[in-house]
C-alpha positions as MATLAB code, in Angstrom:
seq = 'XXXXXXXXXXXXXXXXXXXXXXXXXXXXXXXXXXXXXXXXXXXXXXXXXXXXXXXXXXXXXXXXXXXXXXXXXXXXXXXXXXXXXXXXXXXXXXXXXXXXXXXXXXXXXXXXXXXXXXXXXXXXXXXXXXXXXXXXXXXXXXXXXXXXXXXXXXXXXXXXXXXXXXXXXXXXXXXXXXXXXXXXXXXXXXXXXXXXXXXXXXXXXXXXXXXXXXXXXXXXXXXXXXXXXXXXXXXXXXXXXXXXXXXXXXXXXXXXXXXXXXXXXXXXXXXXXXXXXXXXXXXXXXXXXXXXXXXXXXXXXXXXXXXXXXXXXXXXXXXXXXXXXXXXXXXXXXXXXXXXXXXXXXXXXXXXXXXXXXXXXXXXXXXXXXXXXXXXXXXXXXXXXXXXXXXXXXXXXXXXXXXXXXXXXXXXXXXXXXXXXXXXXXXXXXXXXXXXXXXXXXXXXXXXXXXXXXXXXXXXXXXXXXXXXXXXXXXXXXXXXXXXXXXXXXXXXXXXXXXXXXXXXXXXXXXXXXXXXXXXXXXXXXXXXXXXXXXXXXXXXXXXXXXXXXXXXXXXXX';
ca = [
     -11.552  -41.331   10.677;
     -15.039  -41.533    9.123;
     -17.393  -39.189    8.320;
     -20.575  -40.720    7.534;
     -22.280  -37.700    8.245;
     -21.881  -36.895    4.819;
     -24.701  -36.340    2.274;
     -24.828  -36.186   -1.904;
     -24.510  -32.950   -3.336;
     -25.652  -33.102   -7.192;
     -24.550  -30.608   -9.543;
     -25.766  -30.556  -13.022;
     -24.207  -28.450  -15.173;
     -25.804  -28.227  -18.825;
     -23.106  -26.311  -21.741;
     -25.015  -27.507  -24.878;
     -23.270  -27.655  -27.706;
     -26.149  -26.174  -29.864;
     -25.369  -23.898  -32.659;
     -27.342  -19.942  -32.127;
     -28.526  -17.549  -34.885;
     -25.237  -15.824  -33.422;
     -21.724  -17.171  -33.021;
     -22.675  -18.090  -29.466;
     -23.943  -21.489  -28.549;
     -25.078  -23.267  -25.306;
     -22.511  -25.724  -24.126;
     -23.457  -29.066  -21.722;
     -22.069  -30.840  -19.202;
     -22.839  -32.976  -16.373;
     -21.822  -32.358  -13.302;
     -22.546  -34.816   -9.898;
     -20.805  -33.586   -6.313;
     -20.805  -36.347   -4.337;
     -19.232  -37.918   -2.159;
     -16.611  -40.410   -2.737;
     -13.796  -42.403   -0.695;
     -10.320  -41.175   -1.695;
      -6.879  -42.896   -0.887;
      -3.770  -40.452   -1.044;
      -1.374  -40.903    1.302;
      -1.755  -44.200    2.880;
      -5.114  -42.501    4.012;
      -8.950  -42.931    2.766;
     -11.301  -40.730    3.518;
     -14.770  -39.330    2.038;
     -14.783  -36.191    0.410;
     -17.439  -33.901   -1.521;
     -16.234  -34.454   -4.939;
     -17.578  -33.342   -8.724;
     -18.195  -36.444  -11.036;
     -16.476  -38.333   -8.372;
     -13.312  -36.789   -9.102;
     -10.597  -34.919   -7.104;
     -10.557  -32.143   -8.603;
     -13.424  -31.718  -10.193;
     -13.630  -31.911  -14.177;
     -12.684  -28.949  -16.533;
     -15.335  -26.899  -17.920;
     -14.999  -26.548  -21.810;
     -16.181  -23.578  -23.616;
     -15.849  -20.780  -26.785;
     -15.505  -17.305  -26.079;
     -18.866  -15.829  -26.939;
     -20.993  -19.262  -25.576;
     -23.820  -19.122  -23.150;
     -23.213  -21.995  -20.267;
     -26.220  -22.895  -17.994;
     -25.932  -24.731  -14.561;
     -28.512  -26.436  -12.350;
     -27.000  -27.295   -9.344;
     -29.353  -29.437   -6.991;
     -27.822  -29.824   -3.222;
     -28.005  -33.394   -1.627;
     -25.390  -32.689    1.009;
     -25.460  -31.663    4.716;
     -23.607  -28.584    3.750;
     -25.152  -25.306    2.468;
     -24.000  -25.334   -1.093;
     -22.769  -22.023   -3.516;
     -20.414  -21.742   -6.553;
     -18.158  -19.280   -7.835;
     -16.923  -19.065  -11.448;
     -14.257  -17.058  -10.022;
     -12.919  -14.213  -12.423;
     -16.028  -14.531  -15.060;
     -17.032  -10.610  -14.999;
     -20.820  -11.458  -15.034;
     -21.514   -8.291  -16.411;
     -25.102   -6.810  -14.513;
     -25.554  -10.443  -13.375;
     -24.017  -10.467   -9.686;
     -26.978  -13.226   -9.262;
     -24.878  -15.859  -10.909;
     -21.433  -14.863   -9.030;
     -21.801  -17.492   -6.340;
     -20.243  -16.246   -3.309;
     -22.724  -17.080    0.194;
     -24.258  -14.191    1.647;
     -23.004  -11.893   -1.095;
     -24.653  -12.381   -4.525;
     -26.801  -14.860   -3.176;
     -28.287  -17.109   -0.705;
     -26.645  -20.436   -0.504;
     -28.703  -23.903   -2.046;
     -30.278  -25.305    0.975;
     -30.325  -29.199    0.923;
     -32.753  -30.742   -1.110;
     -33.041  -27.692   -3.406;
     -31.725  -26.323   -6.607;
     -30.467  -23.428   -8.261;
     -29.430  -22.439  -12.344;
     -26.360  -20.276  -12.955;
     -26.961  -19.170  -16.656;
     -24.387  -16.590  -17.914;
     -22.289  -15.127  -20.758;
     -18.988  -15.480  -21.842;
     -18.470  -12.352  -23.347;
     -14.866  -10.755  -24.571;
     -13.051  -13.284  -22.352;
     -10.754  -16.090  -23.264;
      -7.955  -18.079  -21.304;
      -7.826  -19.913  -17.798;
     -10.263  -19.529  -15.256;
     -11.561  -21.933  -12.958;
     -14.778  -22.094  -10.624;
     -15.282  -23.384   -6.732;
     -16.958  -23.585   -3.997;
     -17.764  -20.325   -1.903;
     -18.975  -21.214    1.244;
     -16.758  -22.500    4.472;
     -13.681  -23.777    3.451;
     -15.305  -26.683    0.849;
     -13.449  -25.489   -2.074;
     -10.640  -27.555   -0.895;
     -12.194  -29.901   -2.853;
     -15.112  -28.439   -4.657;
     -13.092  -26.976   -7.503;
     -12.022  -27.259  -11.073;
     -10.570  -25.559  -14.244;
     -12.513  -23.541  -16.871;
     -10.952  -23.510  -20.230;
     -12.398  -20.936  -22.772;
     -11.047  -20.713  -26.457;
     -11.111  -18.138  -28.572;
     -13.714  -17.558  -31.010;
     -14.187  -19.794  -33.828;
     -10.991  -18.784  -36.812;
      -9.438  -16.505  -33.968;
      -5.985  -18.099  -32.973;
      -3.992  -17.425  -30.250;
      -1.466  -14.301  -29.692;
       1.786  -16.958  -29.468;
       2.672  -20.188  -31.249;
       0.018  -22.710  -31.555;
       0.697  -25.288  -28.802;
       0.678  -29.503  -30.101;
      -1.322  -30.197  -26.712;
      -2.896  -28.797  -24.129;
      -2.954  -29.744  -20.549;
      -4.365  -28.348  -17.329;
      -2.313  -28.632  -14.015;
      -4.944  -27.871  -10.666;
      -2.523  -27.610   -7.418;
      -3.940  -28.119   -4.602;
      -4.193  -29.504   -0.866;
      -4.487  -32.301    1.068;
      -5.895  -33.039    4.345;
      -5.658  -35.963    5.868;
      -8.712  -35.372    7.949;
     -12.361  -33.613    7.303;
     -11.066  -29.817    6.566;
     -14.303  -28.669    7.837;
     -13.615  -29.729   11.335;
     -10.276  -29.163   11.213;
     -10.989  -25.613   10.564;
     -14.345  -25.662   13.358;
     -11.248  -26.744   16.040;
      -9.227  -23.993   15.114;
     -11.979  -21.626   15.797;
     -13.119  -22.807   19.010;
      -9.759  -22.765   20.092;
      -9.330  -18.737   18.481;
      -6.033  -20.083   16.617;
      -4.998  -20.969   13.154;
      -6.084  -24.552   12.242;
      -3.918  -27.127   11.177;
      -1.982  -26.961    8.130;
      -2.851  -29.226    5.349;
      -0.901  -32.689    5.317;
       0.201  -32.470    1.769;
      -0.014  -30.283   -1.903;
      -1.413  -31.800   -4.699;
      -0.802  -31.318   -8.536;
      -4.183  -32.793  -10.298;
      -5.376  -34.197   -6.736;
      -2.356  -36.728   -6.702;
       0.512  -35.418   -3.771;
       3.283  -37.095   -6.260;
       6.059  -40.067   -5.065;
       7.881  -38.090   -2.603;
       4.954  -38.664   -0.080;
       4.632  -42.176    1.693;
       2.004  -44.524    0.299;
       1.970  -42.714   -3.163;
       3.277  -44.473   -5.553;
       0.119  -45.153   -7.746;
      -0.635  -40.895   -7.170;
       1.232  -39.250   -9.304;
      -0.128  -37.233  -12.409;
       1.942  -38.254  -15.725;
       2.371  -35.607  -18.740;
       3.373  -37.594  -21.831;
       5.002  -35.633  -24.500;
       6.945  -35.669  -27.571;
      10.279  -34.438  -28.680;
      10.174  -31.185  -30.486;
       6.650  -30.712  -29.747;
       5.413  -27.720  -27.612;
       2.581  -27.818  -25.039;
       0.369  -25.559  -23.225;
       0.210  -25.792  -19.078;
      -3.013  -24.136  -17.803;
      -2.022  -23.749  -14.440;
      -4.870  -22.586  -11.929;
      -3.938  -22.359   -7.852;
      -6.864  -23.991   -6.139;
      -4.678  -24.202   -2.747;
      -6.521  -22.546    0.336;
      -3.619  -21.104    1.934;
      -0.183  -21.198    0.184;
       1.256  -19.123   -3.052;
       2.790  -21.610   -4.825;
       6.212  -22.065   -7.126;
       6.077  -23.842   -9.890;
       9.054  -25.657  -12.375;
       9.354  -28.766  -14.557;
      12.899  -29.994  -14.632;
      15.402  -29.199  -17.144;
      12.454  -27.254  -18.945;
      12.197  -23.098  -19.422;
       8.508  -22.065  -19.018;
       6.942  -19.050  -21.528;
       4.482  -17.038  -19.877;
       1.559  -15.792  -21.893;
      -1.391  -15.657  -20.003;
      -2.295  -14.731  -16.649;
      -5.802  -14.881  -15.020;
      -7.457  -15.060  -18.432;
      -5.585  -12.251  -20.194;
      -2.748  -12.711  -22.377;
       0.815  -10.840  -21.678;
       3.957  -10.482  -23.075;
       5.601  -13.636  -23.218;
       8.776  -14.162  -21.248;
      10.909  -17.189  -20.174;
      11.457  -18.207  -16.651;
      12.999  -21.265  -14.972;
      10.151  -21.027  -12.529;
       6.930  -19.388  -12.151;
       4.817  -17.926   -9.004;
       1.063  -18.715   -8.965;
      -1.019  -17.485   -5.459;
      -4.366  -18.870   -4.848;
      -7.135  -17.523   -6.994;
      -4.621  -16.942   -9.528;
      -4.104  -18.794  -12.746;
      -1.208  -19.029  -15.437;
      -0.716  -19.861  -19.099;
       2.785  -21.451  -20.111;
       4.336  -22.774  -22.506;
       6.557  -25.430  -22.546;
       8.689  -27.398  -25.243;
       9.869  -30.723  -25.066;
      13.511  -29.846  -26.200;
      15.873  -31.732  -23.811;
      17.580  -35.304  -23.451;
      14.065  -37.904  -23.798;
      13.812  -39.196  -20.097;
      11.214  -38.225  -17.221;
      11.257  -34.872  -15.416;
       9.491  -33.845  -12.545;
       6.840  -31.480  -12.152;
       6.684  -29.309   -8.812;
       4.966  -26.670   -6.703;
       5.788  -26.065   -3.350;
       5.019  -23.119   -1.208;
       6.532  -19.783   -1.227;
       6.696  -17.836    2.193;
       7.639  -15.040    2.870;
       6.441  -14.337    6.612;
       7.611  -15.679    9.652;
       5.133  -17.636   10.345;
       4.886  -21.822    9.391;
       3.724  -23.088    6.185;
       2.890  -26.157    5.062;
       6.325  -26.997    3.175;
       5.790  -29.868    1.500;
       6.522  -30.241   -2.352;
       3.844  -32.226   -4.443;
       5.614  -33.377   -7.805;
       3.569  -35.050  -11.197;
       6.159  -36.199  -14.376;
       6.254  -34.736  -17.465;
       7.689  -37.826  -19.376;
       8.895  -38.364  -23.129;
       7.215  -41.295  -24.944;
       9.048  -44.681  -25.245;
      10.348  -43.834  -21.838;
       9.823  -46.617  -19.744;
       8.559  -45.730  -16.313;
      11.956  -47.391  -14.380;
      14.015  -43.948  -15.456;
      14.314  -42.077  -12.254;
      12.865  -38.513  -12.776;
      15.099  -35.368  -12.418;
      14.201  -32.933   -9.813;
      13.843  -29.239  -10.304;
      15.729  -26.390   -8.798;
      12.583  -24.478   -7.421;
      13.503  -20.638   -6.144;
      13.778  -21.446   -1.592;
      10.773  -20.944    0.011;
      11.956  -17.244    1.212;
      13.026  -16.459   -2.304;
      11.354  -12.746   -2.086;
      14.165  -11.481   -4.613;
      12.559  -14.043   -7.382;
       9.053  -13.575   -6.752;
       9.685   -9.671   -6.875;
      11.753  -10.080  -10.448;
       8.885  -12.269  -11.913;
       5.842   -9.546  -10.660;
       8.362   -7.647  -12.417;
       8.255   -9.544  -15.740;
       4.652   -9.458  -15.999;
       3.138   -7.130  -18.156;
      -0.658   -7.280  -20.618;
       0.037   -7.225  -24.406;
      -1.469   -4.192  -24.967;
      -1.722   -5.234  -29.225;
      -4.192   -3.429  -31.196;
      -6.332   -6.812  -30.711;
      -5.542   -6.970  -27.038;
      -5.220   -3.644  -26.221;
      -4.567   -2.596  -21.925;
      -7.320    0.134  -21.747;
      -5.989    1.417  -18.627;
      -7.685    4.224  -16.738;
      -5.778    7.271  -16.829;
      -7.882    9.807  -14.887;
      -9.123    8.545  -11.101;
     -12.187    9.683  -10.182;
     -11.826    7.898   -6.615;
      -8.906    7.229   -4.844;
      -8.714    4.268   -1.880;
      -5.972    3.353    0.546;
      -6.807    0.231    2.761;
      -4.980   -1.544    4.854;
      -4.475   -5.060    5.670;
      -4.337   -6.103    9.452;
      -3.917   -8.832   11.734;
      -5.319   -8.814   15.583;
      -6.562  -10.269   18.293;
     -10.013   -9.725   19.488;
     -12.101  -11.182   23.363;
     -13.377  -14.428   22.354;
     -15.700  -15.554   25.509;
     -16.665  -19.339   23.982;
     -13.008  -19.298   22.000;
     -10.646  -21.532   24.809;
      -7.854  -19.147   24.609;
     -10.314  -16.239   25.705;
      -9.065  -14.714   22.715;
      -9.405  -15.382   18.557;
      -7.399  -14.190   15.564;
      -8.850  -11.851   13.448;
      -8.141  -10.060   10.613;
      -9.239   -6.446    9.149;
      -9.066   -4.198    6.325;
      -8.873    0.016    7.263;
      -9.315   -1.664   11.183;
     -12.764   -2.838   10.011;
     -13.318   -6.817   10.247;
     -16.111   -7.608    8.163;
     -19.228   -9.226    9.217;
     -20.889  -12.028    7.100;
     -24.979  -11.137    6.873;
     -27.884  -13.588    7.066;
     -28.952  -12.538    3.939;
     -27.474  -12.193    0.478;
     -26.297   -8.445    0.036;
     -27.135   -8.435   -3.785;
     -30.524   -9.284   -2.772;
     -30.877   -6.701    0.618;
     -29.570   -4.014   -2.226;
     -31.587   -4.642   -5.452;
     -34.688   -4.801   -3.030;
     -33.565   -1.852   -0.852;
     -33.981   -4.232    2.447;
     -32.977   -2.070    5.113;
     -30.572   -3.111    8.252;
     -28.627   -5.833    6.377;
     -25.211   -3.608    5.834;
     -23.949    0.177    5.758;
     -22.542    1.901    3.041;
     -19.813    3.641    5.162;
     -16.879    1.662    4.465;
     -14.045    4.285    4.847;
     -11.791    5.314    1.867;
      -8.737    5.236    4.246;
      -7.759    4.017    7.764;
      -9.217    6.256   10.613;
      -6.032    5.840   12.511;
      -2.780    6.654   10.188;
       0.298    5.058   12.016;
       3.764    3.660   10.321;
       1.858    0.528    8.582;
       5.075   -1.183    8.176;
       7.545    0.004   10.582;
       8.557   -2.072   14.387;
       5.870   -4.966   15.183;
       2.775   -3.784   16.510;
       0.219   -6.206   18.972;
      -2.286   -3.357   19.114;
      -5.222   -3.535   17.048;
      -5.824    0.244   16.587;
      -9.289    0.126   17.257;
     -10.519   -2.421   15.118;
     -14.155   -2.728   15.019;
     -17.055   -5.447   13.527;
     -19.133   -4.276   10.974;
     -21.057   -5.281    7.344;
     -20.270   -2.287    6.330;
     -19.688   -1.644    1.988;
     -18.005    1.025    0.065;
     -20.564    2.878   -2.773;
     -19.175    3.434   -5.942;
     -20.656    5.749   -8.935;
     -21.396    3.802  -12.358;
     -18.640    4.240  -14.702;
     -16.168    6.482  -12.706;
     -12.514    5.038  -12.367;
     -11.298    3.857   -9.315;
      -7.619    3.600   -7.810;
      -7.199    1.173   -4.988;
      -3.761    0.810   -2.771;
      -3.821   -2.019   -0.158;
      -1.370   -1.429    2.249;
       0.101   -4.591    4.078;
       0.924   -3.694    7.568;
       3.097   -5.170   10.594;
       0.166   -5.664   12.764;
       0.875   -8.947   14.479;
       3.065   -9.980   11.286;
       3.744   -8.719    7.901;
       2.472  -11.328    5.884;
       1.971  -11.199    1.989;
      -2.351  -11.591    0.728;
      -3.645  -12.838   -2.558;
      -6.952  -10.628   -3.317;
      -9.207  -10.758   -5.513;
     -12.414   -8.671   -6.831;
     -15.442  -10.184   -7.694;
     -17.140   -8.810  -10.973;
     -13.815   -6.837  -12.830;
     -11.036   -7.252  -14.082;
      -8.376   -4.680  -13.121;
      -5.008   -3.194  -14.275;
      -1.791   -3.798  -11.371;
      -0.177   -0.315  -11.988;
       2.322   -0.052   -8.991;
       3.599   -2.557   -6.311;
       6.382   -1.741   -3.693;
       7.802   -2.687   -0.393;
       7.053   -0.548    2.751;
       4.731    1.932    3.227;
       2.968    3.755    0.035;
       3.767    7.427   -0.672;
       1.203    9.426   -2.028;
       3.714   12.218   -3.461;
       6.237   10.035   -4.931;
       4.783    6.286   -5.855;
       2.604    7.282   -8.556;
       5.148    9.147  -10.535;
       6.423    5.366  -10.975;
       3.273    3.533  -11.857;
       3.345    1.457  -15.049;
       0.500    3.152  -17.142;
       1.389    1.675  -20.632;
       0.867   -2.372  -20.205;
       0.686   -3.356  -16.593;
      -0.601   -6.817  -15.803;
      -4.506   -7.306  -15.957;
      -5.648   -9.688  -13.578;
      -8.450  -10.687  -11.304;
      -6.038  -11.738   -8.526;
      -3.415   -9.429   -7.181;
      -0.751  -10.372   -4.666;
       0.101   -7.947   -1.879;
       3.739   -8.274   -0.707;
       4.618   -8.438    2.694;
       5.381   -5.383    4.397;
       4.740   -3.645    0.924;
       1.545   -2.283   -0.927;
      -0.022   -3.121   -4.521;
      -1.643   -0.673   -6.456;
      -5.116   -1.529   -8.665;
      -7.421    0.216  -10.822;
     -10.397   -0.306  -12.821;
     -13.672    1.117  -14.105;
     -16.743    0.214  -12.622;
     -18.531   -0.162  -15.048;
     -20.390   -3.303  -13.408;
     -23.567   -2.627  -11.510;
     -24.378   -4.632   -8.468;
     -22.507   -5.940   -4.961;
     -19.207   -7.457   -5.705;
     -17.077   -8.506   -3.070;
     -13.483   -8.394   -1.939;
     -11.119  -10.288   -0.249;
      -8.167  -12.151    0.410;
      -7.657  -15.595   -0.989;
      -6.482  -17.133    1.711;
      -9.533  -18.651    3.593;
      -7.729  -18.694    6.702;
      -7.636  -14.588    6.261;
     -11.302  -14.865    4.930;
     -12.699  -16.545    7.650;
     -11.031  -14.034   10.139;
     -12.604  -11.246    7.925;
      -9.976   -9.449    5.336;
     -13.228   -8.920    3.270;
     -15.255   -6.153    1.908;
     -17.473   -5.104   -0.570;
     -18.619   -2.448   -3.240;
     -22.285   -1.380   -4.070;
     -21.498   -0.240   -7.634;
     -24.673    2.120   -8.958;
     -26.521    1.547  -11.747;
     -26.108    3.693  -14.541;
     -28.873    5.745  -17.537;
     -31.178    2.907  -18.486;
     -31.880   -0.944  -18.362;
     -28.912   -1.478  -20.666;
     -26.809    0.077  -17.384;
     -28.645   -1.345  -14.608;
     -28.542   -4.710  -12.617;
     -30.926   -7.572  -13.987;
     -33.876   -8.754  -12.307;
     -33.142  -12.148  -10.027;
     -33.742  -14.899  -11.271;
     -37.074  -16.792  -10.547;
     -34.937  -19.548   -8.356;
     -32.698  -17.227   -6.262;
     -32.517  -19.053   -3.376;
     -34.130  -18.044   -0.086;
     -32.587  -17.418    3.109;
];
């Protein structure tokens, strides 16, 4: 299948490495999306790629540097990026996300992201934010500490960063335009990918497989980031126990599994020594379900191989936890918990000044140009969110009226038993761009409910702008009066992205301390398109020093 309809997309991203009166510096790189014919599976096909590369390459940088980005659009597509879990403290402008923080870059015309890193360290990784092009707009951001600062665990030989992915075999963009004309899910992908290579268990892949080389006795760092649209992911290496000590950016208390659990949006740190019998070992990630409802269950595998082995040896295969394994991915939530070390202390809030409780539901909605006369939809507290025509950032800073409401409800309007029998109804949900206000600096408690609306299904989400602290999780429904006696309010897990189990609840909370529109939703862009998405007007506080920055001159028009 062609698709010549394609255009160039040209990113430049500058990161200078020039040395500041301060410890900061300005680091550069170049960055060109275009597009470029790629052959994985016995199938070639054009594809919006950065450099030319599938995925695109890792951004480099020191805790403390200043990165600028000029991003010029050549393609047929709108065009936005996300640095997704940088805080961008009182500069939403530079968060990426369409029709949020910003208009996207028309063709032909550019755009600078210029932002801090400031008290962050660890994995991150940026991507597209607009349709579903971050299957293959994407790529890893690795930020060191500062300069004599070493890390919290044993200083890794090498490094290495592991992107896992997916594959279509076709454009995704019109794969996902069928599925909406039709008011269904589209197809699944065709394959998962571990550094854009599906691994030798697919047909016609032989020469696409990723290769780790290591050496006895030596212990490496795996920066694992989950750029896959749709699918949590496991994760083992044959033979090999992994040591967690990083999740989303923030270092926790290291612990050894045999496997590890990343869902998209989410990114983990582990380490892994190269103590066993010198051969070849797979690498592999396949997806974890726990719904009734298909996934794409197909295991991508790269080789983590000893040197002097020739590349003859066969490769040992993992035991990976089944793909219903709910008891494993429950005991490894479990495991996870922030440092909390004088240096890296968990500063969790203690008092709430505002507590939330929304819930997570599946329809169907009348669909009069859908084929089915019906489409798929998805809500949180029965509200399915409505994308604007302009950037909410913008229609808030300059107090543009009719662009949103700031009514979003704390709760559901319609309390029911979120998890009990199957429901079909949708309990009234309604369409809306409609935003929840939050007061500078108060602390906020957040409970997202998963409910059996259609299915029970479990959601990756993830807040734009914070960081937050994962003090509870359960299955069923929540209990006011007797889950928060339980929540871990010593060193739970700090991340950006927070899985909701199926048919069970998560509880989040943070201080907004953040001025400006940051948005909310689940990482699954199937749910995202159907609308599990909100977001938060948080108020500026006393003073400039408190208060959002002025846009920047190039903030691109609508």
């Amino acid at each position: 299948m062609a698709f010549s309809f394609y255009s160039l997309l040209l990113l430049t991203l500058f990161v200078a490495f020039v040395t500041l009166p301060t410890e900061a510096a300005v680091k550069s790189y170049q960055f060109d999306i275009v597009v470029k014919n790629v052959s994985r599976l016995c199938h070639a096909k054009p594809i919006v790629t950065v450099n030319g590369r599938f995925p695109g390459p890792t951004i480099y940088a020191r805790e403390g540097d200043r990165v600028i980005i000029n991003v010029t659009n050549y393609a047929q597509y709108n065009m936005s990026i996300h640095w997704h879990g940088l805080k961008q403290f009182r500069n939403g402008w530079i968060d990426g996300p369409a029709y949020i923080t910003q208009c996207p870059i028309q063709t032909g015309a550019s755009y600078t992201y210029d932002f801090n890193v400031t008290d962050q360290r660890g994995t991150l990784w940026w991507h597209a934010h607009i349709l579903w092009l971050r299957a293959t707009v994407h790529g890893a951001i690795v930020i060191m500490p500062k300069e004599g600062v070493s890390y919290p665990f044993p200083q890794p030989n090498g490094e290495a960063e592991l992107v896992l992915g997916e594959w279509w075999h076709t454009d995704v963009e019109a794969i996902e335009k069928q599925g909406n004309m039709l008011g269904l899910p589209p197809n699944m992908s065709d394959a998962h990918t571990i550094n854009g290579k599906p691994g030798p268990l697919f047909p016609c892949s032989e020469k696409h497989t990723y290769a780790l080389e290591v050496e006895s006795g030596k212990t490496y760092l795996l920066r694992l980031v989950n750029a896959a649209l749709n699918d949590e992911l496991f994760f083992a290496v044959a033979g090999h126990n992994l040591t967690v000590v990083e999740i989303d950016g923030v270092y926790c208390k290291p612990f050894a599994t045999n496997a590890i659990l990343v869902a998209p949006g989410q990114t983990t740190n582990v380490l892994v020594t190269a103590d066993r019998s010198p051969g070849r070992y797979f690498m592999a990630a396949r997806p974890f379900n726990d719904a009734a409802i298909p996934v794409d269950n197909k295991t991508a595998t790269a080789i983590l191989q000893y040197k002097g082995i020739p590349n003859t040896v066969l490769p040992i295969f993992p035991q990976l936890p089944t793909s219903n394994d709910t008891t494993f991915a429950s005991n490894f939530h479990d495991k996870l918990r922030s440092l909390n070390s004088p240096q890296f202390p968990a500063n969790v809030p203690l008092n709430v000044d505002r507590h939330l409780f929304y819930t997570i539901g599946l329809g169907v909605n009348p669909c009069t140009t859908c084929l089915n006369g019906t489409r798929l939809t998805a809500s949180l507290n029965n509200i399915t969110f409505v994308m604007p025509k302009i950037g909410l950032l913008q229609a808030h800073y300059f107090n543009i009226k009719g662009v949103f409401r700031l009514d979003f409800p704390d709760k559901p309007s319609t309390a029911f038993n979120y998890t009990g029998a199957p429901l079909t109804a949708n309990l009234g949900t309604s369409l809306g761009t409609r935003l929840s206000k939050i007061a500078f600096n108060s602390t906020v408690e957040l409970v997202l409910q998963d409910t059996n609306l259609l299915a029970a299904e479990s959601h990756p989400f993830h807040l734009h702008g914070y960081n937050f602290f994962v003090v509870g999780r359960g299955i069923g429904n929540f209990d006011p009066a007797k889950d928060p006696a339980k929540f871990n309010l010593v060193d739970p897990p700090e991340r950006n992205t927070v899985g909701v189990p199926a048919g069970g609840w998560t509880a989040i909370r943070f201080k907004a301390n953040n001025p400006g529109v940051w948005f909310m939703h689940c990482h699954l862009e199937l749910h995202t398109t159907w609308g599990l998405k909100m977001a938060f007007v948080v108020e500026n506080g006393n003073g400039p020093e408190e208060s959002i920055l002025p846009p920047p001159k190039d903030l691109p028009p609508c």
